[in-house]
C-alpha positions in Angstrom: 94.3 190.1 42.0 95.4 186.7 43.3 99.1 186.6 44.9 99.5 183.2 42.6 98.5 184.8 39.4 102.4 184.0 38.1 102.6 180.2 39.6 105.9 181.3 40.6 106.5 180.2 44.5 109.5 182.5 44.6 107.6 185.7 44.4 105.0 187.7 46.0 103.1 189.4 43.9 102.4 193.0 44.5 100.6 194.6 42.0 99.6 193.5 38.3 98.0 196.8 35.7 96.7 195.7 32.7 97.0 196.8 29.2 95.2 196.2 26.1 98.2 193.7 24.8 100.6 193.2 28.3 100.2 192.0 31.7 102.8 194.9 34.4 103.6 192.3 37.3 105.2 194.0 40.2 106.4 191.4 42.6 109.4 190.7 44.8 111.3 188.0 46.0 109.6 186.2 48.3 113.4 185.1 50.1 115.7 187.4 50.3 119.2 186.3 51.4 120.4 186.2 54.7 124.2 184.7 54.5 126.7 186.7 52.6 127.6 185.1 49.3 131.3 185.4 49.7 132.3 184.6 53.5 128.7 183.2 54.8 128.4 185.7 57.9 125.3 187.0 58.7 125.7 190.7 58.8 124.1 191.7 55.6 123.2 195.4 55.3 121.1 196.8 52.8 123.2 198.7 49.7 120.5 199.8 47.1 117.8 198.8 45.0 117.4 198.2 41.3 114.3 197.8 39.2 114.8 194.9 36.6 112.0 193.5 34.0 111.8 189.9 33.8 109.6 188.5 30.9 107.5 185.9 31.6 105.1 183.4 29.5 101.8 185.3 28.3 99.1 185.1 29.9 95.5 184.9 28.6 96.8 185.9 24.9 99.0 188.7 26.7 102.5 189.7 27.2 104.0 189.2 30.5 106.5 191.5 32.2 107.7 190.8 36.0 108.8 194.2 38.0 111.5 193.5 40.3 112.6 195.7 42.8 115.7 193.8 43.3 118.2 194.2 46.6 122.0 194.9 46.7 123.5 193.8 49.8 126.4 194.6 51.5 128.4 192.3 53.9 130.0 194.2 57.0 132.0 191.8 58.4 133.5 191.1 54.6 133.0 194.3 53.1 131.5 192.3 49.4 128.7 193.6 47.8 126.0 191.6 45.3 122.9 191.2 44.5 120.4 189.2 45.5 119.5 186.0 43.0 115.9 185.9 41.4 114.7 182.4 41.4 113.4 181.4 38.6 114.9 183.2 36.0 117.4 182.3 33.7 121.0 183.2 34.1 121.9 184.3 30.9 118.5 186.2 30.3 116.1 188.4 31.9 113.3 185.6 31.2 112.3 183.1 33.4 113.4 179.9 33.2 110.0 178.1 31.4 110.2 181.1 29.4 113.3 180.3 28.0 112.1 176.2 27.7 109.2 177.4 25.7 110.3 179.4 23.6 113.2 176.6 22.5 110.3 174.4 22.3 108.4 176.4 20.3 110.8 177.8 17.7 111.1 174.0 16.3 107.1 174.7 15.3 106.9 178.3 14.3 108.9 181.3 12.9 111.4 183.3 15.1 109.6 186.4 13.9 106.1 185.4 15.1 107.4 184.2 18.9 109.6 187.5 19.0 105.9 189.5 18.4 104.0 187.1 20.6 106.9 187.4 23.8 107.5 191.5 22.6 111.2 190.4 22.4 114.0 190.6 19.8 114.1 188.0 16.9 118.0 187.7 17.5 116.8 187.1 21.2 114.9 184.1 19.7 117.6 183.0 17.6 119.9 182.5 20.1 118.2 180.7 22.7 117.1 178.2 20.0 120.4 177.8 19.4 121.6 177.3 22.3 118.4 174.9 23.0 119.4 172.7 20.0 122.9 172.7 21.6 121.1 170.7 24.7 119.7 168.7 22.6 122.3 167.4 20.7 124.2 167.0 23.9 120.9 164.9 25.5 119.1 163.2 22.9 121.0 160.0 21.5 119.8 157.9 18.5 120.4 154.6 18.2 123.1 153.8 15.8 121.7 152.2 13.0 122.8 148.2 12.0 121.8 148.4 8.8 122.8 152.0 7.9 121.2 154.9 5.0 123.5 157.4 3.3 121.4 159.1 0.6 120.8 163.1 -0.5 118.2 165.6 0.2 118.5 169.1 -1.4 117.4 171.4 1.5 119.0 174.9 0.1 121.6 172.6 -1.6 122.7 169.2 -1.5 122.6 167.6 2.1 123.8 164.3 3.3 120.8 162.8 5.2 122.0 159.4 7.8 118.9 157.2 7.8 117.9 153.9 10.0 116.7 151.2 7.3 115.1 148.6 9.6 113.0 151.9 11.4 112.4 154.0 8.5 113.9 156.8 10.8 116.6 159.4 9.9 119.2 160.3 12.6 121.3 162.6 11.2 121.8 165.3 8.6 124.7 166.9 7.5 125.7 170.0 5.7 127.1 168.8 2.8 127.8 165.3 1.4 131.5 165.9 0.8 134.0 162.9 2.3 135.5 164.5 5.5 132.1 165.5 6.7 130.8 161.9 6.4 133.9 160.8 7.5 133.9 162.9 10.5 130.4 161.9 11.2 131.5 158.0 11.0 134.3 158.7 13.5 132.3 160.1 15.9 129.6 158.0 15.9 128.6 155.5 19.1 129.1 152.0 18.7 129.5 152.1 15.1 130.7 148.7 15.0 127.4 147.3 15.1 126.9 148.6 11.0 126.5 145.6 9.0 125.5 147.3 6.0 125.7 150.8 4.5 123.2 151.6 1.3 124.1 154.8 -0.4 124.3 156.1 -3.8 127.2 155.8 -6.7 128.3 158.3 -5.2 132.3 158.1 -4.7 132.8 160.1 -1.3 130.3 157.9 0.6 131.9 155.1 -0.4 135.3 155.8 0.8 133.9 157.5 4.3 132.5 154.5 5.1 135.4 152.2 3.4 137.8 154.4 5.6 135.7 154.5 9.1 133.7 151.0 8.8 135.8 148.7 6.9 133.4 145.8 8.1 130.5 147.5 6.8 129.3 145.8 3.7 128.4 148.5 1.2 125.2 148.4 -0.9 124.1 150.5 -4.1 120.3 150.9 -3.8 118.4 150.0 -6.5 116.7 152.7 -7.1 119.5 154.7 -8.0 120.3 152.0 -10.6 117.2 151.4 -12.1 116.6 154.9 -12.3 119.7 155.2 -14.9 117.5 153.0 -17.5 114.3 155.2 -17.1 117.1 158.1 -17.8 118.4 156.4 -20.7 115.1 155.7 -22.2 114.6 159.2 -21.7 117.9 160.5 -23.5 116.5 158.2 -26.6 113.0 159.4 -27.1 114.1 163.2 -26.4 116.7 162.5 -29.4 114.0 161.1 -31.5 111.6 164.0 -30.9 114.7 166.5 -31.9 114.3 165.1 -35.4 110.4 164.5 -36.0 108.6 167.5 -37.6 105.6 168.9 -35.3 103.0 166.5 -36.9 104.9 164.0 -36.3 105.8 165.0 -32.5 101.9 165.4 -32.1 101.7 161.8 -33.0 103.8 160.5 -30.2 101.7 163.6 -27.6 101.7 161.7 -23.8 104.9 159.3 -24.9 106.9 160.2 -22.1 104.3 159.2 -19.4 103.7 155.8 -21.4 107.2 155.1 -21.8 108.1 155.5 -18.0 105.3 153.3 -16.7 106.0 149.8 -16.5 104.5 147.5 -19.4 102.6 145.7 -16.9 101.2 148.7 -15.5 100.1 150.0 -19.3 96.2 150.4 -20.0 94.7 148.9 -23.4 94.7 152.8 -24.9 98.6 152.9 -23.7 99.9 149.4 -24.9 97.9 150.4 -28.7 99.9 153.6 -28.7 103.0 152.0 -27.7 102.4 149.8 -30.0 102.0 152.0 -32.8 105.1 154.3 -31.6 107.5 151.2 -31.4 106.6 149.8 -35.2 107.2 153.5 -36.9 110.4 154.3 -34.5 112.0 150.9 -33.6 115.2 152.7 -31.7 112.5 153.7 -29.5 110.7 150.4 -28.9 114.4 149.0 -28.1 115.3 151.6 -25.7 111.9 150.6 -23.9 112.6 146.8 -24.2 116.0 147.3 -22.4 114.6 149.7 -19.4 112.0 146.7 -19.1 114.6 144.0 -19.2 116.9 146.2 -16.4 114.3 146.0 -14.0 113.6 142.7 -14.6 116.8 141.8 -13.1 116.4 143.1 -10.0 112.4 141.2 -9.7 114.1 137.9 -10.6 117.2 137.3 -9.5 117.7 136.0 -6.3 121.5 135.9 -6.5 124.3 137.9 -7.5 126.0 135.2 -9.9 122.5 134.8 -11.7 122.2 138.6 -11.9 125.4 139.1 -13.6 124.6 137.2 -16.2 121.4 138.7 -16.6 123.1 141.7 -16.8 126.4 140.5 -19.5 123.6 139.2 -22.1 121.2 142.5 -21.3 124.3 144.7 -21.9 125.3 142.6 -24.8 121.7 143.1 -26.6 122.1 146.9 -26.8 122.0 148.3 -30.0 125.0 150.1 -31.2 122.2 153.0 -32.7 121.1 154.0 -28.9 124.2 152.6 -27.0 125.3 156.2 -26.5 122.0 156.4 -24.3 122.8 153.6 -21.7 126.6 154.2 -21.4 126.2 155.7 -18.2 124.1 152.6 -17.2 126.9 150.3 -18.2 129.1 152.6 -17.0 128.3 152.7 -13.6 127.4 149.0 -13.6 130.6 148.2 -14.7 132.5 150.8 -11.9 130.3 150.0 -8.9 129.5 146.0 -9.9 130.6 145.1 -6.6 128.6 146.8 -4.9 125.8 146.9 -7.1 125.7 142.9 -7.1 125.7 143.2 -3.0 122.2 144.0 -3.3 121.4 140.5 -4.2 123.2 139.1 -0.9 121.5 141.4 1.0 118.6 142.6 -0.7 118.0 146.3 1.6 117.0 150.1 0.6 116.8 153.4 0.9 113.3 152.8 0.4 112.0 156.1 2.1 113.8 158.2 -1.0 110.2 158.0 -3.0 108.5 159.1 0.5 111.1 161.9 1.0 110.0 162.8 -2.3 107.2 164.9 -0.9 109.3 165.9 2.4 111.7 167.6 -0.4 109.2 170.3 -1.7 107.8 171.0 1.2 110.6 171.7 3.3 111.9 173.3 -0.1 108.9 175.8 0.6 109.5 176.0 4.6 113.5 176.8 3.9 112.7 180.1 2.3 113.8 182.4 5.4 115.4 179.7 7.2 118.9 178.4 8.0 119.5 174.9 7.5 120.4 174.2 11.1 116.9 175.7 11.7 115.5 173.4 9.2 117.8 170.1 10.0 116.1 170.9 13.9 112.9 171.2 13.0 113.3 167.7 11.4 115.5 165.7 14.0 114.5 167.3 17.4 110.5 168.7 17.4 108.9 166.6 19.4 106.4 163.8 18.7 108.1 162.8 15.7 110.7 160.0 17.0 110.2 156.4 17.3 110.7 154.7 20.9 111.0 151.4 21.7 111.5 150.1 25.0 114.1 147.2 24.9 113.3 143.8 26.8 114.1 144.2 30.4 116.5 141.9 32.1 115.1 138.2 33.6 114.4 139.1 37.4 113.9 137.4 40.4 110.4 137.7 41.6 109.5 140.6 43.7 109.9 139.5 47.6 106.5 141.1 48.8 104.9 138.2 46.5 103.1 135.9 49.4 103.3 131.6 48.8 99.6 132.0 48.1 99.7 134.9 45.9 102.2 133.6 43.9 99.6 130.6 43.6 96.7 132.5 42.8 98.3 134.6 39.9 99.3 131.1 37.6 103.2 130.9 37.9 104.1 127.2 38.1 106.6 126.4 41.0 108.3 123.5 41.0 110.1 122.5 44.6 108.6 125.6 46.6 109.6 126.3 50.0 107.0 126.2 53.0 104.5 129.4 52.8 106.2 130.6 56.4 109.7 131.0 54.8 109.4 134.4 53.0 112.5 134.7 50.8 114.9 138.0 51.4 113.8 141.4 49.9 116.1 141.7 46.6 118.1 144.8 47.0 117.9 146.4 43.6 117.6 150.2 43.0 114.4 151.1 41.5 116.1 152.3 38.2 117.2 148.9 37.8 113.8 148.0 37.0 112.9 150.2 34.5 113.4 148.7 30.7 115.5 151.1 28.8 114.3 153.0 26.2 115.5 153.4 22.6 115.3 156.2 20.5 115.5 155.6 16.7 115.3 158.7 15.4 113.0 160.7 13.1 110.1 158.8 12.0 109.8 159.9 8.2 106.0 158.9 8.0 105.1 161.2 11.1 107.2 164.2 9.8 105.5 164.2 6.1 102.5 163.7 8.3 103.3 166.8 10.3 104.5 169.1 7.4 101.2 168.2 5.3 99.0 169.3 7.9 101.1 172.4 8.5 102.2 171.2 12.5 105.6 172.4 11.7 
């Protein structure tokens, strides 16, 4: 058997037996120490031996296990005793050190369960060193903070507070809960937050006075989905109210109203617009509640400013009837609580656009949560790699590089104006190499790439 069959420069290897799942790796260390630890002198003396395992990747669809016969040494001029250090292997583990990387790496694609069978380790094993792994990377990885900033809801277990980047589609954070002192906490702690122009987030009351508290620059803005939505709800409330009272011939005669009613009247086929036709004429409340949902979202498509919107809105809310106003008072409600920062949208027209793409992102990962913790989950979605989006940032004007020769410089198409004689080389900049480099910026979870990835069942 080969001496290099572990890759690992700090061992010799002296004897490998094979099973028919595991690889027995006797070895020892290929440096033993010569220098005591505590005082440095160089009278070390042999003080015992003791066999430790060290696990190891697998090998050819086999479990690895390194057989150490490791040295204690005593010093005679200081009287210490210790043991001699394996390289390679992790300090706080008997695994080596790639070990330990891959199975971080790899716990953000697959179950604890299956890498604890595939290593022949402990699951708890496996839980804590993707713990501590996510702990790196919350310590390494930094997103950019986002100017124009997304505070919307996911339900992963329960209700979680989800930080999105609007201009990158991206999400960079998610929270455990979406009560006020989390967000808040989050605001405080985030980098450069002063670069937030504007927040879009839900009518939902704690977000509002996180960010009103952390970010008082911040221009707050409802999205419109979460208004619009409110009409499809109250056209809902009406037609279920109407069906309460029809008698089951009459409830077959309305069969498919809820999926006809929902779609926008542009959007209706011929067969749709004759049976919403039909419905409208025998239950007028009905056809009202649908003209209003339609004349809500007309609002939105043509007003182009907030003054012109809010008196779309005053005559729309004036033309309710008093028969289904119960229906829309959480509409007007809400309009009439949030109008501030509903009208925003119509200064500055952004979205939490990816909450219809999240859509699918919610039932799978509603799926993938059964067995997991939501830190597992809320890793799996910020941190497996692949999934964020880079951009490099334009790198500072530079001089031109000092190696460049009068006639090179010629040749390649720069125009110089007032250039010296050919002999006169200009000075070598001094600039580190780093400088050099364009810096690269990290946005965050790109939400197209992780539906992509859950679909195809890559994590």
């Amino acid at each position: 058997m080969p001496a290099n069959i572990l890759n690992l420069p700090g061992y010799t290897v002296l004897r490998v037996e094979e099973t028919s799942h595991d690889y027995h790796v006797t070895a020892e260390a290929s440096n033993p120490p010569n220098v005591c630890a505590a005082c440095g002198a160089e009278t070390l003396r042999g003080h015992g031996r003791n066999e430790q395992v060290i696990r190891d990747l697998p090998m050819h669809g086999k479990r690895v296990g390194i057989y150490v016969d490791t040295r204690r040494w005593r010093c005679a001029s200081c009287g210490k005793t210790f043991m001699e250090d394996l390289p390679a292997v992790n300090a706080k583990r008997e695994m080596t050190d790639r070990l330990v990387k891959w199975i971080g790496r790899r716990s953000l694609k697959t179950t604890f369960a299956s890498i604890a069978e595939e290593i022949g380790i402990d699951e708890k094993t496996v839980r804590n060193i993707f713990r501590d792994y996510i702990n790196e990377l919350e310590r390494t990885v930094r997103f950019e903070t986002p100017k124009w900033m997304g505070i919307d809801e996911i339900h992963l277990i329960r209700p979680r507070c989800v930080i999105s980047n609007i201009q990158n589609n991206t999400i960079v954070n998610m929270l455990p809960n979406r009560e006020q002192m989390t967000v808040a906490t989050y605001l405080i702690g985030l980098e450069g937050k002063e670069i937030v122009q504007y927040v879009a987030m839900d009518m939902w009351t704690p977000y509002r006075n996180a960010v009103h508290a952390v970010l008082p620059d911040a221009r707050i803005v409802i999205d419109k989905f979460h208004v619009v939505r409110m009409a499809n709800d109250a056209l809902e409330r009406v037609r279920k109210g109407l069906r309460e009272r029809l008698t089951p011939q009459q409830r077959r005669g309305l069969m498919h109203d809820r999926f006809v009613l929902l779609n926008r009247e542009r959007d209706l086929t011929d067969n749709a617009r004759l049976s919403l036709s039909g419905w409208t004429r025998n239950y007028p409340p009905l056809g009202e509640a649908y003209r209003l949902k339609e004349a809500f979202f007309r609002i939105y498509e043509d007003c182009d400013t907030r003054d012109l919107a809010r008196r779309r809105y005053d005559a729309w809310s004036r033309s309710i009837p008093a028969e289904i106003a119960p229906a829309f008072a959480d509409l007007t409600r809400a309009w009439t609580n949030w109008e501030p920062y509903i009208l925003a949208y119509f200064d500055h027209p952004i979205t939490n656009a990816y909450t219809e793409s999240l859509n699918s992102l919610i039932r799978l990962m509603d799926r993938l949560g059964r067995g997991y913790s939501f830190e597992a989950l809320r890793a799996k979605i910020l941190f497996t790699e692949g999934i964020h989006k880079h951009k490099l940032s334009r790198p500072k004007f530079e001089r031109r590089r000092a190696e460049m020769e009068y006639a090179g410089i010629a040749d390649s198409g720069i125009h110089l104006y007032g250039l010296p004689p050919a002999a006169e080389k200009p000075p070598r900049p001094r600039r580190a190499p780093q400088d050099r480099l364009p810096a690269e910026k990290n946005y965050g979870a790109d939400i197209n790439t992780l539906i992509e990835l859950l679909e195809s069942g890559r994590l």
